[in-house]
C-alpha positions as CSV (number, residue, x, y, z in Angstrom):
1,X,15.0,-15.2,-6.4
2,X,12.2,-13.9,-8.6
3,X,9.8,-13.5,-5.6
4,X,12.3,-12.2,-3.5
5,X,12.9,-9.3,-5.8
6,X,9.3,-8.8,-6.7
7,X,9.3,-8.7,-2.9
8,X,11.5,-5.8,-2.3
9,X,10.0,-4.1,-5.7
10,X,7.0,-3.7,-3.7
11,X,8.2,-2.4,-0.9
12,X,9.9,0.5,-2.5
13,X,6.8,1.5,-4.5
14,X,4.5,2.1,-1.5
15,X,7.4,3.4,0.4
16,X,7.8,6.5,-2.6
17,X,4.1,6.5,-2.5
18,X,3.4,7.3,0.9
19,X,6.8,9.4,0.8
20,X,4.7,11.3,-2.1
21,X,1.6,11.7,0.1
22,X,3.0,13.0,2.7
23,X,4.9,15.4,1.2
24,X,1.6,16.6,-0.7
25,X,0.1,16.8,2.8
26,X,2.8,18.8,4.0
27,X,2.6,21.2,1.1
28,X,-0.8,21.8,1.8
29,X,-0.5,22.5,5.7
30,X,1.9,25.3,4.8
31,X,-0.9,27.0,2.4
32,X,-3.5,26.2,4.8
33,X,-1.6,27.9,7.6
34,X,-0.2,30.5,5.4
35,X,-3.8,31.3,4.3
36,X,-5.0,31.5,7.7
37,X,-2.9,33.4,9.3
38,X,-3.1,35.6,6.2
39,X,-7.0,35.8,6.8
40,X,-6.0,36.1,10.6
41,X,-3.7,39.6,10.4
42,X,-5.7,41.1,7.0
């Protein structure tokens, strides 16, 4: 039982992690584009 729970533990860390990441990543496409397409029309 301990296992199984360290199991699925571990799973939902990386899970939020890369959940995290990517919504970090996303974040910073929208500046990027923002920026450039500021840098584009200016």
């Amino acid at each position: 039982m301990t296992d199984h729970r360290n199991s699925a533990g571990d799973d939902g860390n990386p899970k939020f992690g890369r959940l995290l990441i990517v919504l970090l990543l996303v974040v910073g496409l929208i500046g990027l584009i923002t920026f450039a397409s500021e840098a584009f029309y200016s």
